[in-house]
N, C-alpha and C positions, 0 to 999 in steps of 0.2 A: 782419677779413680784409683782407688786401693782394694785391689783384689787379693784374696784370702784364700787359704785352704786349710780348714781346722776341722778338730773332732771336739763332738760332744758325745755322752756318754756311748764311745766304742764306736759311732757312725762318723764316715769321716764324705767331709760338704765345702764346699766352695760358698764364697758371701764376698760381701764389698764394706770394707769398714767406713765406719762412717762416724763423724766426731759425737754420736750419743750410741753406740754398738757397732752390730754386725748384723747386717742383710743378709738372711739367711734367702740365696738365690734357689734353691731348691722349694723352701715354701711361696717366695714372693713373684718368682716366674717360673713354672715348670715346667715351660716348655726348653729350658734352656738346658746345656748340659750338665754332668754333672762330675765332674772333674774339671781341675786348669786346661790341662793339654787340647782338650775336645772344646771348650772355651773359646781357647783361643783359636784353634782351628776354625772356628766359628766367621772370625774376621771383623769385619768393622759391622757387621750386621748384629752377632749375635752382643758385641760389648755395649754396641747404644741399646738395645732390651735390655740387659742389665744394667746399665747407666741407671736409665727410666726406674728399674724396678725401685734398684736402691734412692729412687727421687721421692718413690710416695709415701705414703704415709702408712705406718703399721708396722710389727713387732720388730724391738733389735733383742741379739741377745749382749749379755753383755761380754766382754773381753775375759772377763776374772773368771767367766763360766766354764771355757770353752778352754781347749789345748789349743793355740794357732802351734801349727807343723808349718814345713817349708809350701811355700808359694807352690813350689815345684815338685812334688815330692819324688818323682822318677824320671826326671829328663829322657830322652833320648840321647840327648849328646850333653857331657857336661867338659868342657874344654877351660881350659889357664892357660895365658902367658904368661911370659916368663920377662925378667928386667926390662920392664918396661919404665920404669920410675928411672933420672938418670941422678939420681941420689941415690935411687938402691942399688944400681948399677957398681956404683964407686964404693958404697960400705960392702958391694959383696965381693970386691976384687977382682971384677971380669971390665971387659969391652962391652961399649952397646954394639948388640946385635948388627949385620949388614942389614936382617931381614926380622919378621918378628917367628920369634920361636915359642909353640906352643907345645901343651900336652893336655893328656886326659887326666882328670879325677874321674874314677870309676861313678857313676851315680850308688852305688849300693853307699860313697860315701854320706850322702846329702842326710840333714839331719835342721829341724826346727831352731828357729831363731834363739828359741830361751833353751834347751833341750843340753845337756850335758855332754860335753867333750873327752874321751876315754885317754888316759894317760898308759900308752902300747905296753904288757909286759912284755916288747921286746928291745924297748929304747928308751933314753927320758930324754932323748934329744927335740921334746916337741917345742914348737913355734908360734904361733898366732902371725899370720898376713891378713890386716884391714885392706879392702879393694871392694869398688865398684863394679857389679856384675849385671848383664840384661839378657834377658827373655828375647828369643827370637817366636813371632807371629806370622809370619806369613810361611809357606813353603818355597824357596827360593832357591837359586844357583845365578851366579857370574853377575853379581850385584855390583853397581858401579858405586864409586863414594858418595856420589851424590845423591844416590837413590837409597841408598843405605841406612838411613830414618825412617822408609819407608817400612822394611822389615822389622824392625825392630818392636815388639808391645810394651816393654815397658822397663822397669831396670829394679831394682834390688841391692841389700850389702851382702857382702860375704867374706865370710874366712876363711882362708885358702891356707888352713890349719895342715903344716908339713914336721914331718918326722923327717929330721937334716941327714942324719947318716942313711938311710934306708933309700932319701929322695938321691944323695950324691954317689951311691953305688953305680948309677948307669946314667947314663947321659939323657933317656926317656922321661926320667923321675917320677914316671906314675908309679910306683910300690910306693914310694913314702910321701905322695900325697893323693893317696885314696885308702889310705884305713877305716872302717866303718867310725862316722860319728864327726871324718874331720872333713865334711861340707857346711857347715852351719850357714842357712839360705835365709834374709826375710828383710823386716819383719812381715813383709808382706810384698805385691808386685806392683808399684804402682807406676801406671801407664805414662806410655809418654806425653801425652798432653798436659799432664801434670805436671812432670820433673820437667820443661821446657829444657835448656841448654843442658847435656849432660856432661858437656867439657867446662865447668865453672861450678862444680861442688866441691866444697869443703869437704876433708875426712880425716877423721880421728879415729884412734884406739887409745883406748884406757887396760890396762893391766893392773888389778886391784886399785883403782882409785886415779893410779900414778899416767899421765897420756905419756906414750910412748911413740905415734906418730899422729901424726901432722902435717895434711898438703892440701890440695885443689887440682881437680883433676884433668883440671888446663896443665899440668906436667904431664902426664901422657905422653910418650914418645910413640905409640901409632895408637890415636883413640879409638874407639870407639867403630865408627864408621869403616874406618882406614881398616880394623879387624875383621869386620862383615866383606868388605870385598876380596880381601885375602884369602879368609877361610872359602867363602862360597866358590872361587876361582879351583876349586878343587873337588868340592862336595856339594851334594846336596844340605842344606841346612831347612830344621825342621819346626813348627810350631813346639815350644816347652824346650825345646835345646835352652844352655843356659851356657853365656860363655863371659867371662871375673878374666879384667882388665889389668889384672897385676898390683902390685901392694910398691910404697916410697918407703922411704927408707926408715930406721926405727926397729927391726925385727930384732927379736930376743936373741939370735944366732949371732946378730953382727955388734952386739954391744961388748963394751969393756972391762969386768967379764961379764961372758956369755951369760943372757938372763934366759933362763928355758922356762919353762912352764913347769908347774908342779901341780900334783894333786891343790884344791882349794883354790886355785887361782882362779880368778875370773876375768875375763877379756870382754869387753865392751867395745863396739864399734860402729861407727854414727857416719852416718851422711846427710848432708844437708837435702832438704825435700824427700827424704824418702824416711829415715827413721835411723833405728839403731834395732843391733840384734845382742845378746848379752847371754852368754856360755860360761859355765862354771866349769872345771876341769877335774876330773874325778880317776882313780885307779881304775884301769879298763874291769868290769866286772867279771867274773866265773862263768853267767851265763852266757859271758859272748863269743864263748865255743861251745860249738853247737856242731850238730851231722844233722838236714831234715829229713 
């Protein structure tokens, strides 16, 4: 199943895409909720009523109508590792890790799958990371690996779009990767029943045309799984948390020379079973300083 979160004129609704629309879940089962987060909160109860709804028969709207925004649009937790790829490891001139090393992107980054990418007026050192990222469903702590599919609702692409000097200033690197606009989340959530194996997807990034990486995410140096018991070994981990697996090698920063992102550029990035999300890169605008 392909779970949504989109607006239409100004009302923003959760639906389930479906190869002729969108099941709009709000009109076709209303008893269900009405956000991602609370969805999935829901559990395996609330997704088979929506399964169901989007089975029968009655209006979609169509794709071209609608804004689809990120799956997620306010996590509670939005978490990255770091050199997880051991090709990106080697183009970025470090060691693999003993252990996996994560951080935060702020959620205020998260921004829709087609939705424009702001080029900082405080840097033009920006990046493009293609990485597989998933939705945690259940409310959990001290999750074993093997239990670790079990949390999990579904997976997603992302670009774990970094501002290089801002991220290398401190060892943390959340300042220069959580600028508003650099989570681009989608195109949509789709469950894991769907994506079956998540260690055996293809993925690509295109930067105007040209594919810049290229792997399978059987490279993975702690997948998937191996991440859910790590993290939860500390935290609570929450329905809508959203935690992006790390990016192989290919980035704009490690090429020769350095290819950064410029206004006009557009990054495209594909995973096999899930979709692709596609970002245009734009001078950050005037109105993105703001006091409310």
């Amino acid at each position: 199943m392909r779970l949504t979160t989109f607006t239409q004129r100004g009302a923003r609704r959760i639906g389930v895409v479906t190869d002729d629309g969108i099941v709009d879940l709000a009109a076709a089962e209303p008893s269900l909720p009405r956000d991602m987060i609370a969805l999935l909160a829901g559990g395996s109860d609330a997704l088979t009523t929506a399964r169901a709804a989007a089975g029968r028969r009655g209006p979609r709207l169509a794709l071209a109508d609608v804004t689809v925004d990120a799956p997620v649009p306010h996590p509670p937790k939005f978490l990255a590792i770091g050199l997880n790829y051991a090709d990106h490891v080697k183009e970025s001139g470090f060691e693999a890790p003993p252990f996996p090393v994560f951080f935060n992107k702020q959620s205020t980054c998260v921004t829709g799958p087609y939705a424009p990418i702001h080029l900082p007026r405080v840097s033009p050192l920006l990046d493009y990371e293609g990485e597989l990222a998933f939705v945690i469903g259940r409310r959990c702590r001290h999750v074993p690996r093997d239990r670790a599919a079990q949390v999990i609702a579904g997976y997603l692409v992302c670009n774990d779009v970094s501002v290089r000097d801002w991220q290398l200033r401190t060892p943390t690197m959340t300042m220069g990767k959580s600028f508003d606009t650099h989570g681009p989340l989608g195109p949509w959530l789709v469950t894991a029943d769907e994506v079956g194996d998540p260690h055996a997807l293809e993925l690509r990034t295109w930067v105007n045309g040209e594919l810049r990486q290229h792997s399978n995410t059987r490279e993975l140096i702690y997948d998937c799984f191996a991440q859910v018991e790590h993290l939860s070994t500390a935290f609570t981990l929450e329905p809508g948390d959203v935690i992006t697996t790390g990016t192989p090698s290919g980035v704009g920063g490690a090429r020769q020379p350095p290819a950064f992102l410029r206004a006009g550029d557009v990054v495209r990035i594909e995973i096999e079973r899930i979709g692709a999300i596609e970002n245009r890169v734009i001078e950050e605008p005037e109105e993105a300083a703001h006091v409310a």
